[in-house]
N, C-alpha and C positions, 0 to 999 in steps of 0.2 A: 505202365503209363508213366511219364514222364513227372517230374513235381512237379508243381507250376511256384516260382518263385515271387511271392508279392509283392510288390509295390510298397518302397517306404516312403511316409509322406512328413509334410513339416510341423511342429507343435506350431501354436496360436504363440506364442512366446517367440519363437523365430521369426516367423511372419511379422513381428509387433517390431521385432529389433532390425528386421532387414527395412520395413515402411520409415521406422525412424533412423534409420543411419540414411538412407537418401533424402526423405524431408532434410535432414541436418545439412547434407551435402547441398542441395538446391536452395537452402536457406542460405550459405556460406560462398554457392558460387553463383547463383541469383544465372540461372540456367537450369533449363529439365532434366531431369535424371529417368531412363530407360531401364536400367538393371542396378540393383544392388550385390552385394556377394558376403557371405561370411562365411567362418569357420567352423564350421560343426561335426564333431567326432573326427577329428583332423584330416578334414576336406574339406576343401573350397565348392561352396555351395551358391548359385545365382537366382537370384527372385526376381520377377517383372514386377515391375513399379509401373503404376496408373493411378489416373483419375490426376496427374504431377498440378500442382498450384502455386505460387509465388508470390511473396511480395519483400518490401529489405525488411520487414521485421517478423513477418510469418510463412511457413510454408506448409503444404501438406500434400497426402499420396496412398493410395495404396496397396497390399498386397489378396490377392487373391490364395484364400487358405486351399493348400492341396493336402489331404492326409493321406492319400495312397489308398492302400488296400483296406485301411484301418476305418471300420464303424466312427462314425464321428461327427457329432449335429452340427460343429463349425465349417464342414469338410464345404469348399464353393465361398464362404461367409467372405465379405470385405474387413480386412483389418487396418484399420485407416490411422496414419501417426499424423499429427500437427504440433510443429516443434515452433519457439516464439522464441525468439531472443530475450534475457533479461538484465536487469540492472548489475547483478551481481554475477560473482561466478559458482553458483551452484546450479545443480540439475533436480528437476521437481518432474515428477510423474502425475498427472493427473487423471482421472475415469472421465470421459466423454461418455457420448450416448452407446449403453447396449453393454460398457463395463458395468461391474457389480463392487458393492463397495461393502469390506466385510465389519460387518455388527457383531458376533460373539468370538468369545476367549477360545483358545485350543485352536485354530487357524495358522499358517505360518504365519498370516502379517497380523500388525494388530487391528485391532474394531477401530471405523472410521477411514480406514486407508484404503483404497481402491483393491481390486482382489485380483494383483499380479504378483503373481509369486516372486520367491527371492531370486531363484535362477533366472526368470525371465528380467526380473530387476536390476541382475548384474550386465546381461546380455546386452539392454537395452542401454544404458548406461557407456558400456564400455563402447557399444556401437557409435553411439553421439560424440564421445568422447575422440574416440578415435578420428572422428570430424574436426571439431569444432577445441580441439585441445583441451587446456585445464586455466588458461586464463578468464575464458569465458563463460555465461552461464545460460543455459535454453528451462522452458516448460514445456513439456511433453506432453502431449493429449493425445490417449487411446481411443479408438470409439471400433464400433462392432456395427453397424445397421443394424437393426432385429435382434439385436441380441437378448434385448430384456425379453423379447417373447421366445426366442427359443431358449431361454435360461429357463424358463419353466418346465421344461420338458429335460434336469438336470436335477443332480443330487443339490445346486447351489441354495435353493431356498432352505431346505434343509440342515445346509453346514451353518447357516448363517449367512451367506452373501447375498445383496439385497438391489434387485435394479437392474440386472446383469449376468453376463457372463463373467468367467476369473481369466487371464491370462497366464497360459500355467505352460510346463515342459520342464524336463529335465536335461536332455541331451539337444535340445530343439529339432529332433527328428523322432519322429511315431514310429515304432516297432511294429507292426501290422499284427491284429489277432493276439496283441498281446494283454496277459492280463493282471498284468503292473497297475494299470490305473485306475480297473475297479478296486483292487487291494487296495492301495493304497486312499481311496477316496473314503473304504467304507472306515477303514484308521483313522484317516481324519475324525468324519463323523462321529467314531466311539470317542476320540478325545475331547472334541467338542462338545459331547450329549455328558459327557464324566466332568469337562472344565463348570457345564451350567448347573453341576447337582446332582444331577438325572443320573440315579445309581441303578433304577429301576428300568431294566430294558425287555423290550420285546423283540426277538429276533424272527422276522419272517424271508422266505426265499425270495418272493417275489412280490405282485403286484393280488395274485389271488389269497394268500397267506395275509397281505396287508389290511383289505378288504374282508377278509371273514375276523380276521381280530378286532377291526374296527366297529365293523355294522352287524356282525353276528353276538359278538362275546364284548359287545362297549366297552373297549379296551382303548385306551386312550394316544391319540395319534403320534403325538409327540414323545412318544416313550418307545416307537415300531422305529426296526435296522431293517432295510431290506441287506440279505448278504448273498444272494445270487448263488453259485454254486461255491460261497467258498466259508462253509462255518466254523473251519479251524482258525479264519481268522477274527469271526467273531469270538468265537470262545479265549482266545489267547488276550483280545482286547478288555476282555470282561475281566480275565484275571490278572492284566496286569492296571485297568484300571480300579481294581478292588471294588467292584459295584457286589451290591447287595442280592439282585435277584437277576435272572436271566429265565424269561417263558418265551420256548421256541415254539410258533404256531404257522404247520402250512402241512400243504397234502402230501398223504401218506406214498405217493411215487416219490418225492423229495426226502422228505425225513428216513423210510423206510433204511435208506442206506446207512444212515448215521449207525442205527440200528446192530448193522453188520463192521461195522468200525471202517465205512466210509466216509473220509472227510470233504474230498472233491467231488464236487456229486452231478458234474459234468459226464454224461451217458459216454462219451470219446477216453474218459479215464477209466472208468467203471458201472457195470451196470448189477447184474445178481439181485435183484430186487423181489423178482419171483421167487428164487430160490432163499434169499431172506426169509420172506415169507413163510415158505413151506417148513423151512428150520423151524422158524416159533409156532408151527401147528404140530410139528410132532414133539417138540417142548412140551404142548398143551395136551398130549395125546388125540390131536383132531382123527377121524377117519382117515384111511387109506383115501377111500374115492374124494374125498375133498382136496387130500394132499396132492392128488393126480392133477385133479380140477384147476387147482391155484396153479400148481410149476407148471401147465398146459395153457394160462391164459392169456387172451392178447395182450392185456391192458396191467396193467396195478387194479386201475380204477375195479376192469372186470373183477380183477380177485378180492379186492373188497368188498365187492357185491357179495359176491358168492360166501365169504367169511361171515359177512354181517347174518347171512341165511341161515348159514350149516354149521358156522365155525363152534367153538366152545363159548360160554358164557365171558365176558372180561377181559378177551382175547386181545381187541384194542388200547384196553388199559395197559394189561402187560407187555404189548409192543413200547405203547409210550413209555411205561418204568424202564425200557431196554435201551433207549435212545437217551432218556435221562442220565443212565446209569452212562451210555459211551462218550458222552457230552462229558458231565460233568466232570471225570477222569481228568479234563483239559483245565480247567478252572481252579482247580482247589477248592480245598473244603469252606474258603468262607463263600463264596458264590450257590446260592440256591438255586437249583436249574430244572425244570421241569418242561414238561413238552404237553402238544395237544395237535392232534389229527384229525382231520377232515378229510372226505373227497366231496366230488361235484356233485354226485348221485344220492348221496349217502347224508354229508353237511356233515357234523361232530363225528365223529366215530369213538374217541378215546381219550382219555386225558391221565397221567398218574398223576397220586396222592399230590406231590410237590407242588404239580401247575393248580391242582385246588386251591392250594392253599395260599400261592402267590396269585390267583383272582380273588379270592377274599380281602385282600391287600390293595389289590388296584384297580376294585370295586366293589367298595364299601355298601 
């Protein structure tokens, strides 16, 4: 069967620079503008311009975000530029409605400044520029419709940006299915959570991992990473931002792999989870018929059932010392790293010595 080739679509950063080079343009020639065009990844790229507004001191417009093939809350959103002529000849960026305006340190921009990155900063910038020259000087207003409410449904509250969306892209085109920009957001995050203090981290995979640390084991919110399938690069953030502890807490089909010195723990990279499994049951000398049981079952979850049954005494602890043990390889010796597993059926299953002792620490 044939591949099927995705669809690349545009960062919120280009869309932001193509709205503002046509505001600039309809500001300067006090006429509508229909299409904008820039250059990205060295081609000439065209955006339809709407909503076009006018007047000799302000204009506005804007661009309808296409991200292609790529997952994306902005994907349809209005990114709308209003460019004002000003006294002088400088260029000011300002957050309209649905931008977000970043409050903590470890960010690229600093706290108090609206939260569009530096690429999108340059982009937008040179895009007006290239309008309106260098004698003269505009303020630029970003706005998103809805954005402050689909901002909630983002890592933003969390990095620290407050109100909003961020204007963000690197290339100002989206690579489709790529996974650049969870990496790189959960970096942010660790530099962020390391710039405020916070040496003490909780790394869970997801949203069920976050929720049993939080409402099961009162493990405190502001201290949880989610890192989705990619805990090499939490552990690499931990050592290189020298934090003190690290307790990894989520279900045993997740962590199971770390286990076996899987670091991607995306099923399309690597699976062997059963077979994990069954290693550490004849490590523990479990029965033949249980080891049958586990490498025959549908689920993890099933095979933890059936472990938590038949298996040996402790069997989940020493899983958890086994994951502690591949983790913290990554880290270095001053990071304490411990782990804790659950399933849905089951609730706690196992925890080693380490994550004892870091819950005695971050709850007292």
């Amino acid at each position: 069967m044939a591949k099927k080739h995705l669809k690349k679509g545009f960062t919120t950063g280009a869309c932001a620079a193509a709205a503002s080079k046509a505001a600039a343009t309809m500001l300067l020639e006090q006429q509508a503008v229909t299409h904008a065009s820039l250059i990205l990844q060295g081609e000439e790229k065209s955006f339809e311009i709407l909503g076009s507004e006018y007047t000799a001191t302000t204009s506005s417009c804007y661009v309808i975000k296409d991200a292609g093939d790529d997952p994306d809350i902005t994907n349809g959103a209005k990114i709308m530029a209003t460019v004002a002529w000003r006294q002088d000849a400088t260029l000011r960026l300002l957050a309209g409605e649905g931008i977000g305006i970043a409050r903590k340190k470890g960010l690229p921009i600093p706290p108090g400044e609206p939260a569009i990155n530096p690429v999108p900063r340059k982009m937008i910038s040179e895009a007006v520029r290239e309008i309106i020259g260098y004698q003269r000087g505009a303020d630029i207003t970003l706005s998103i419709p809805g954005g402050k409410k689909l901002a909630e449904k983002t890592f933003n509250p969390r990095l620290g940006i407050e109100g909003g969306l961020s204007i963000i892209g690197t290339t100002g085109i989206v690579e489709p299915m790529s996974t650049d920009a969870w990496i790189k957001t959960l970096e942010i995050e660790c530099r962020v959570m390391a710039a405020d203090g916070n040496l003490q981290w909780i790394g869970v995979p997801g949203n069920h991992g976050r929720d049993m640390a939080e409402h099961t084991l009162g493990l405190p919110k502001e201290k949880m990473l989610k890192f989705g399938n990619f805990p090499d690069t939490l552990l690499e953030q931990a050592e290189e931002q020298q934090i003190e502890s690290l307790l990894l807490v989520g279900h045993i089909a997740k962590l199971v792999k770390i286990a076996g010195g899987i670091f991607h723990l995306h099923s399309k990279v690597a699976d062997g989870r059963l077979e994990i499994l069954t290693a550490h049951l004849v490590k523990q000398q479990a029965p033949y018929s249980l080891l049958e049981a586990v490498v025959w079952a549908n689920t993890v979850e099933e095979a933890a059932g059936l472990i938590k049954e038949q298996g040996p005494a402790g069997f989940f602890d020493h899983l958890s010392q086994s994951v502690t043990e591949k983790a913290a390889a990554r880290t270095g010796e001053q990071v304490q790293v411990g782990t804790i597993l659950f399933s849905y059926e089951e609730g706690i299953l196992g925890m080693c010595s380490q994550a004892k002792n870091i819950l005695e620490v971050m709850t007292p």
